[in-house]
C-alpha positions in Angstrom: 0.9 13.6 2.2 -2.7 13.5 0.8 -5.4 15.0 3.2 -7.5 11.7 3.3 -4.3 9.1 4.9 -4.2 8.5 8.2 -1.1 6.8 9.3 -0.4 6.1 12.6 2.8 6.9 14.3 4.3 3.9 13.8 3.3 3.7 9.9 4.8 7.0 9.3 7.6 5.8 11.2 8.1 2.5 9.0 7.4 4.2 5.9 10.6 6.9 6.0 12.7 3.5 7.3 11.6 1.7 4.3 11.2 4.3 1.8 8.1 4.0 0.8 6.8 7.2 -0.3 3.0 8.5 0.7 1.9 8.3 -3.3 2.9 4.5 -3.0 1.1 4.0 -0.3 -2.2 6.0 -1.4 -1.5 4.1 -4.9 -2.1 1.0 -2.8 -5.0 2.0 -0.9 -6.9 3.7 -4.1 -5.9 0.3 -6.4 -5.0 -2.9 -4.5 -7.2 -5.3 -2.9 -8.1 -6.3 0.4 -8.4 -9.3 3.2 -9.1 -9.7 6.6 -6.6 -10.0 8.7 -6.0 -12.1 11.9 -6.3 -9.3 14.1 -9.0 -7.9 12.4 -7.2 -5.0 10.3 -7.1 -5.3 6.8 -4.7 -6.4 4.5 -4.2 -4.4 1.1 -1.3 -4.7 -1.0 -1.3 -5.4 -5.1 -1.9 -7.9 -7.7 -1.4 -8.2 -11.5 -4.6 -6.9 -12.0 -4.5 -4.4 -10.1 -0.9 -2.6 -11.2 -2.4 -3.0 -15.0 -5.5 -0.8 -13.2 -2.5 1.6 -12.3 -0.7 1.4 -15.6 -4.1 2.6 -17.2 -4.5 5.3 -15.2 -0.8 6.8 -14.8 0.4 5.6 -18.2 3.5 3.6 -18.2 6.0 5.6 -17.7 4.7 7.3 -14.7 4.1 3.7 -13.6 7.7 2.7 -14.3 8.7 5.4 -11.7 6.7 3.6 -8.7 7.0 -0.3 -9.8 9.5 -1.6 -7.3 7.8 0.1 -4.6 3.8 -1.1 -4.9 5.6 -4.7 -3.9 4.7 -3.4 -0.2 1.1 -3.9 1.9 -0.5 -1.8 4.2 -2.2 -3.1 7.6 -5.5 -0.9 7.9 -7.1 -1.0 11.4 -11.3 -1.0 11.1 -11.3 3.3 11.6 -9.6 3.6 8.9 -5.8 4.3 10.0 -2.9 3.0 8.3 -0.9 0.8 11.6 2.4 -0.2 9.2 3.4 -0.7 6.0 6.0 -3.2 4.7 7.3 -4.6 2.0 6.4 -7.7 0.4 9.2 -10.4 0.1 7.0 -13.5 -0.3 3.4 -14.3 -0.6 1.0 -13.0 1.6 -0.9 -15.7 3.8 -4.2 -14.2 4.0 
């Protein structure tokens, strides 16, 4: 796991149940965008723009290895730690 995620219990929890792996996750943080959430946590999960950011810097075929997998979002409480991570089956309502 990098040194600078912070997951909490239950989002280290969620992420072996849904297989997403701790580079998808720190792809997400270091390249998605962010909203405010209802509770307010953060949203971040991934758009086109931001998975052509990722394509330029891992080159495609790295990125080809990750794909299915940055369709996920993290919830990001205000100190910073990760509180789950899912994936995304429809659009976000943010």
């Amino acid at each position: 796991m990098p040194h600078d995620l912070k997951l909490s219990r239950h989002a280290e929890v969620r992420s072996n149940q849904r297989g997403i792996q701790h580079k998808v996750i720190d792809l997400i943080l270091q390249f998605g965008v962010s909203t405010r959430g209802h509770s307010g946590c953060e949203i971040v999960y991934m758009t086109k723009a931001s998975r052509k950011r990722v394509i330029e810097a891992l080159g495609r075929k790295l990125y080809a290895a990750y794909e299915a997998r940055l369709s996920s979002y993290l919830v990001v409480a205000p100190d910073g730690t990760i509180v789950t991570c899912c994936h995304r089956t429809r659009r976000l309502k943010v």
